[in-house]
N, CA, C and O atoms as CSV, one atom per row, in Angstrom:
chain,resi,resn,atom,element,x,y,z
A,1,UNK,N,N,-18.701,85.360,-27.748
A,1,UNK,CA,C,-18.830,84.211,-28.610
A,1,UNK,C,C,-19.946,84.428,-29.636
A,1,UNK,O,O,-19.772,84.163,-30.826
A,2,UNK,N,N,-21.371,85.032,-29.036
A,2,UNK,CA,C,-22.245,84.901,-30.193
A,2,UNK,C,C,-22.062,86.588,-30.802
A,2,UNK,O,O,-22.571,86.817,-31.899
A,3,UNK,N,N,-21.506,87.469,-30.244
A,3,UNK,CA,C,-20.863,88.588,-31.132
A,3,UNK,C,C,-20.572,88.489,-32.490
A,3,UNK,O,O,-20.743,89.492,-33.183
A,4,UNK,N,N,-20.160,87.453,-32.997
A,4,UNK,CA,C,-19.483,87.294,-34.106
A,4,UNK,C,C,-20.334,86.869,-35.031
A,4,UNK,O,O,-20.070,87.179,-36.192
A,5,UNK,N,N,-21.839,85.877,-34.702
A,5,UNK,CA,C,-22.478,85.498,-35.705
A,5,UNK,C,C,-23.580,86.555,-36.046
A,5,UNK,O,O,-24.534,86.216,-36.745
A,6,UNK,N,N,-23.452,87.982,-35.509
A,6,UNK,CA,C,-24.592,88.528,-36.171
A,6,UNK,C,C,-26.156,88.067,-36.287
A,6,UNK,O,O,-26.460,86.971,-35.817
A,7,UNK,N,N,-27.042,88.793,-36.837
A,7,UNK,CA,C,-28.233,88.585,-36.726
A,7,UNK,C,C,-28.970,87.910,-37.821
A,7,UNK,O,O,-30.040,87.304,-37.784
A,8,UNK,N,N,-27.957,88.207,-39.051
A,8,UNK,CA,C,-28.323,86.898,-40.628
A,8,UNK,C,C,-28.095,85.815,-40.045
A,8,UNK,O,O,-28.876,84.864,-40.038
A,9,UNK,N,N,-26.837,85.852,-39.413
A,9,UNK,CA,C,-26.822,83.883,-38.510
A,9,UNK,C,C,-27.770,83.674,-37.652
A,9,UNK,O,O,-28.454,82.730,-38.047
A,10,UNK,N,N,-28.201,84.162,-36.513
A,10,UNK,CA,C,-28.886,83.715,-35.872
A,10,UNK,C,C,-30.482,83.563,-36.649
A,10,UNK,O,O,-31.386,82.972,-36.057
A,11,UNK,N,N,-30.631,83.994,-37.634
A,11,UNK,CA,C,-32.118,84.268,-38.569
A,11,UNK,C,C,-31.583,83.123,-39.231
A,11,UNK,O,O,-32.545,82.463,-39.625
A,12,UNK,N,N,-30.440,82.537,-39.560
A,12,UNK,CA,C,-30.290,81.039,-40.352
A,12,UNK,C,C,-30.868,79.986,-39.466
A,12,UNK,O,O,-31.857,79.327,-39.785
A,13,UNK,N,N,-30.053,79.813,-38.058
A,13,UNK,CA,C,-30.199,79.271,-37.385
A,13,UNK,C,C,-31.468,79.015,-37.184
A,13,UNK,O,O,-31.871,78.081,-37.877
A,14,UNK,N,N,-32.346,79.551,-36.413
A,14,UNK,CA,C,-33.698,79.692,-36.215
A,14,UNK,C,C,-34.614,79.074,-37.775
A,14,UNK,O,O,-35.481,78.209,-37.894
A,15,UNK,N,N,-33.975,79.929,-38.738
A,15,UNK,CA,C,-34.869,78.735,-39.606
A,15,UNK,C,C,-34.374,77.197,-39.877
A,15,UNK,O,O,-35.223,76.366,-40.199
A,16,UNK,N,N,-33.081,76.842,-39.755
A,16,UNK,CA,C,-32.907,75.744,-39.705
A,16,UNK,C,C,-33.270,74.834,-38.465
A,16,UNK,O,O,-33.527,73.642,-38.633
A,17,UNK,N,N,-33.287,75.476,-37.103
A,17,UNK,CA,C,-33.710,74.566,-36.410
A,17,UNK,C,C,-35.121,74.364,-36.528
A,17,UNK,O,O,-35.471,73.303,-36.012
A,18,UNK,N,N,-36.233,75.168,-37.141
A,18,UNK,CA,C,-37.640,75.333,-37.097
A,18,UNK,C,C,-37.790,74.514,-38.390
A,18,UNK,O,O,-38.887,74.001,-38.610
A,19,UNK,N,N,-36.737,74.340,-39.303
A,19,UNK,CA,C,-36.892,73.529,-40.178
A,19,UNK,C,C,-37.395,71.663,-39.655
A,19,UNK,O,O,-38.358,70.896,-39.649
A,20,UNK,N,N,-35.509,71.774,-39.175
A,20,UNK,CA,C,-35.528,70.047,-38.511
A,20,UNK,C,C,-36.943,69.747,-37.195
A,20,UNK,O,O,-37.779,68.844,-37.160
A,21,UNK,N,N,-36.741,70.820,-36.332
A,21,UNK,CA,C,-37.710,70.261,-35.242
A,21,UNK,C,C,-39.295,70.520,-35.562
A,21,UNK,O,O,-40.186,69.710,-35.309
A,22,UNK,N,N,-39.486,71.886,-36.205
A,22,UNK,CA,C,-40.863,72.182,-36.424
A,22,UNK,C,C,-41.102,73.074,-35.417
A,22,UNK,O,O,-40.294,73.225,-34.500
A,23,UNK,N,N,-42.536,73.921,-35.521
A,23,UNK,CA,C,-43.213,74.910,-34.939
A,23,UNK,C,C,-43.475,73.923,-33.204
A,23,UNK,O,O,-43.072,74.444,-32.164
A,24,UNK,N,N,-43.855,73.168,-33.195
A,24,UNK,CA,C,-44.698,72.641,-32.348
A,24,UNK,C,C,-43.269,72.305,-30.880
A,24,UNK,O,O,-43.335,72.418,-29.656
A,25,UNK,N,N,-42.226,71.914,-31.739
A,25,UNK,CA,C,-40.982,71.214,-30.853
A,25,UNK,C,C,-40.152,72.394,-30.216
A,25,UNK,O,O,-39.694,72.180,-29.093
A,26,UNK,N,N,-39.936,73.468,-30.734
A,26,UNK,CA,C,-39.302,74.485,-30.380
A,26,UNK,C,C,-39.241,75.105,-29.075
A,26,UNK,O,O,-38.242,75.306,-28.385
A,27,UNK,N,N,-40.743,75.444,-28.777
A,27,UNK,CA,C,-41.090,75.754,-27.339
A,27,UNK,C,C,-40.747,74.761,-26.119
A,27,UNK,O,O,-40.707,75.061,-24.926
A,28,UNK,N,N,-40.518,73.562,-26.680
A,28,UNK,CA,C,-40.620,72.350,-25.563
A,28,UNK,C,C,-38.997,72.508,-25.344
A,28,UNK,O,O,-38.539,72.523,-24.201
A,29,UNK,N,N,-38.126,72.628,-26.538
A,29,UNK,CA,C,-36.457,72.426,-26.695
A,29,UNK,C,C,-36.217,73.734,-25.925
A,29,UNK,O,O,-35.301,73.604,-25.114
A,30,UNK,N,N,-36.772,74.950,-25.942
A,30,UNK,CA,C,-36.522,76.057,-25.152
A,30,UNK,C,C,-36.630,76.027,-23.912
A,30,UNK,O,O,-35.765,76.538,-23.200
A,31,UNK,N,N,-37.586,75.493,-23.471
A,31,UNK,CA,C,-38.111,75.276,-22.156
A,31,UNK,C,C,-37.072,74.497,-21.463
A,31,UNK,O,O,-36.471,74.879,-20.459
A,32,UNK,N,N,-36.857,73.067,-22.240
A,32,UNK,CA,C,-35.513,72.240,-21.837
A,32,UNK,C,C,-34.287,72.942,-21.551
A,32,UNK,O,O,-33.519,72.996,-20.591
A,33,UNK,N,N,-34.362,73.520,-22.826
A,33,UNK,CA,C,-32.566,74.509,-22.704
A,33,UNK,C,C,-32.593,75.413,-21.175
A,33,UNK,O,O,-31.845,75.193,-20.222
A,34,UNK,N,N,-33.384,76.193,-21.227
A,34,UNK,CA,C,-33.826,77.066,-20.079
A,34,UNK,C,C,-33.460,76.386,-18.593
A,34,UNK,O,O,-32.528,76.743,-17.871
A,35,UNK,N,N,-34.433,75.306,-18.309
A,35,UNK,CA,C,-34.771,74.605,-17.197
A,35,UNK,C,C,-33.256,73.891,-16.405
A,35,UNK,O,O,-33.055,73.777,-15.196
A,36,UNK,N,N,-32.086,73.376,-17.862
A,36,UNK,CA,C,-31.174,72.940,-17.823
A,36,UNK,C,C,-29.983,74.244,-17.854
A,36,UNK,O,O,-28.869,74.000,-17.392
A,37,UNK,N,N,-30.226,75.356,-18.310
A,37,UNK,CA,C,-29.207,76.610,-17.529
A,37,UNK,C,C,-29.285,76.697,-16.364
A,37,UNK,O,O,-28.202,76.515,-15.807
A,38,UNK,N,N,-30.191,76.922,-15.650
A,38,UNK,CA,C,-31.167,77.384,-14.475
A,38,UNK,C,C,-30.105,76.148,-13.271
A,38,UNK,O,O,-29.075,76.398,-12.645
A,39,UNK,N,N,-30.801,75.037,-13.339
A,39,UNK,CA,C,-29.994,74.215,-12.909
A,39,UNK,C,C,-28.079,74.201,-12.619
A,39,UNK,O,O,-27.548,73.904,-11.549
A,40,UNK,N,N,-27.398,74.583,-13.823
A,40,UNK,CA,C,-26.478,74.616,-13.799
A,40,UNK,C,C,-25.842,75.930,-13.480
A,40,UNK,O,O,-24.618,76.057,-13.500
A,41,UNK,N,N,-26.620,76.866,-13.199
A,41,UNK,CA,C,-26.501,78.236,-12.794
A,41,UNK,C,C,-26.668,77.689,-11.210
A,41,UNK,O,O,-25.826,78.205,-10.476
A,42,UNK,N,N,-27.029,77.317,-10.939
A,42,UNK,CA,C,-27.739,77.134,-9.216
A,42,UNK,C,C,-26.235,75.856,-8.709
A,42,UNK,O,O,-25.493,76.240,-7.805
A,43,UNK,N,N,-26.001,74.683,-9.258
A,43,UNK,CA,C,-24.917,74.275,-9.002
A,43,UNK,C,C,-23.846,74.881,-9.273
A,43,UNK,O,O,-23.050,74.284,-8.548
A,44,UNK,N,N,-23.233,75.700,-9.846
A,44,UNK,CA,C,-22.640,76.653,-9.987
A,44,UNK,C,C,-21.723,77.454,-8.598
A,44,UNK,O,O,-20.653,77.342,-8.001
A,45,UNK,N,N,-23.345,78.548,-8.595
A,45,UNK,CA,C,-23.721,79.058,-7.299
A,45,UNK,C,C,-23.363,77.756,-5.893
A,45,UNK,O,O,-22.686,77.991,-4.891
A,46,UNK,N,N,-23.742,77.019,-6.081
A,46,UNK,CA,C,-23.677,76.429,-4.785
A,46,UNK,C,C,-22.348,75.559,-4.290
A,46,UNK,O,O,-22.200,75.079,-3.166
A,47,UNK,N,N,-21.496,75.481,-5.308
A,47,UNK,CA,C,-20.310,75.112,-5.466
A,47,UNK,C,C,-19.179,76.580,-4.978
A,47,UNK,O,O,-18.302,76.562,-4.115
A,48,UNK,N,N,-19.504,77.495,-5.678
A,48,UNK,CA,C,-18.892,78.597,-5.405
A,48,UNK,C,C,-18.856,79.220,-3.462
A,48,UNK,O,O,-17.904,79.768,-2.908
A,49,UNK,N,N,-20.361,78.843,-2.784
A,49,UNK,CA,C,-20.651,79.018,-1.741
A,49,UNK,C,C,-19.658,78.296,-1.121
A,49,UNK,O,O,-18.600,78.737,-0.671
A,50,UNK,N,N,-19.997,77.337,-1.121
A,50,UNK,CA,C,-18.821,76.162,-0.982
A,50,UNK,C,C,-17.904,76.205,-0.173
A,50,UNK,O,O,-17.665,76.039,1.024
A,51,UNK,N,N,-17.262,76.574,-1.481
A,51,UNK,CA,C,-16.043,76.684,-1.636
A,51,UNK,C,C,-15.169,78.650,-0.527
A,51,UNK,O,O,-14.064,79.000,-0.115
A,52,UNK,N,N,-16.185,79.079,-0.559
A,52,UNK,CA,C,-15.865,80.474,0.288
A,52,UNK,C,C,-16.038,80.024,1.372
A,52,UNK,O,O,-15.297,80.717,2.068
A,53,UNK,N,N,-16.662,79.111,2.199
A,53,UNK,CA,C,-17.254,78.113,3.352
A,53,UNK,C,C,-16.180,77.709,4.091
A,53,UNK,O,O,-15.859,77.982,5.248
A,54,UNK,N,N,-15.474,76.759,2.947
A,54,UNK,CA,C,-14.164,76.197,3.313
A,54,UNK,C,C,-12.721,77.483,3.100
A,54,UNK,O,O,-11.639,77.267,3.647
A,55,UNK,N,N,-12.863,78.228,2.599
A,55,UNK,CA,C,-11.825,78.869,2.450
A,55,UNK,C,C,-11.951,79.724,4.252
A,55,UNK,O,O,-11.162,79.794,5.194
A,56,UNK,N,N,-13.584,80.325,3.980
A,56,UNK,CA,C,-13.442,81.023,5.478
A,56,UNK,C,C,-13.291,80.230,6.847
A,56,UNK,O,O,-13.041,80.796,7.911
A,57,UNK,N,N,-13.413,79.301,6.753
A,57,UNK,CA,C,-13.482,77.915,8.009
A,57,UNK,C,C,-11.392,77.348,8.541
A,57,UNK,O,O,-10.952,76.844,9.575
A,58,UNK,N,N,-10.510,77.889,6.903
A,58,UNK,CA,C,-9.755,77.167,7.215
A,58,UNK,C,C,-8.803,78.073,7.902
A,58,UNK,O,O,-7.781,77.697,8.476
A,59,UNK,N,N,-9.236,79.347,7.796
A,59,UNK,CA,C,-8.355,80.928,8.652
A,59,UNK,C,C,-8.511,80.815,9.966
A,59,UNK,O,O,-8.051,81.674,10.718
């Protein structure tokens, strides 16, 4: 998916979001983004467990 936008896009991007949010907001929106993968990586994971739980339980 991000294959396609190259590194002039992502250098747009970055200045447009540093535009709207500013120097100061960036680190905090990263941190958010981050904290909120992390999370959904781990429910993920724990759904997947799960689910092998019940598959091995029902043999």
């Amino acid at each position: 998916m991000f294959s396609t936008i190259g590194i002039p896009g992502l250098i747009l991007i970055l200045t447009i979001a540093l535009v709207i949010f500013g120097p100061k907001k960036l680190p905090e929106i990263g941190r958010a983004t981050g904290q909120t993968l992390k999370e959904f990586k781990h429910a993920v994971q724990d759904m997947a467990r799960e689910i092998d739980h019940e598959k091995k339980s029902d043999q």
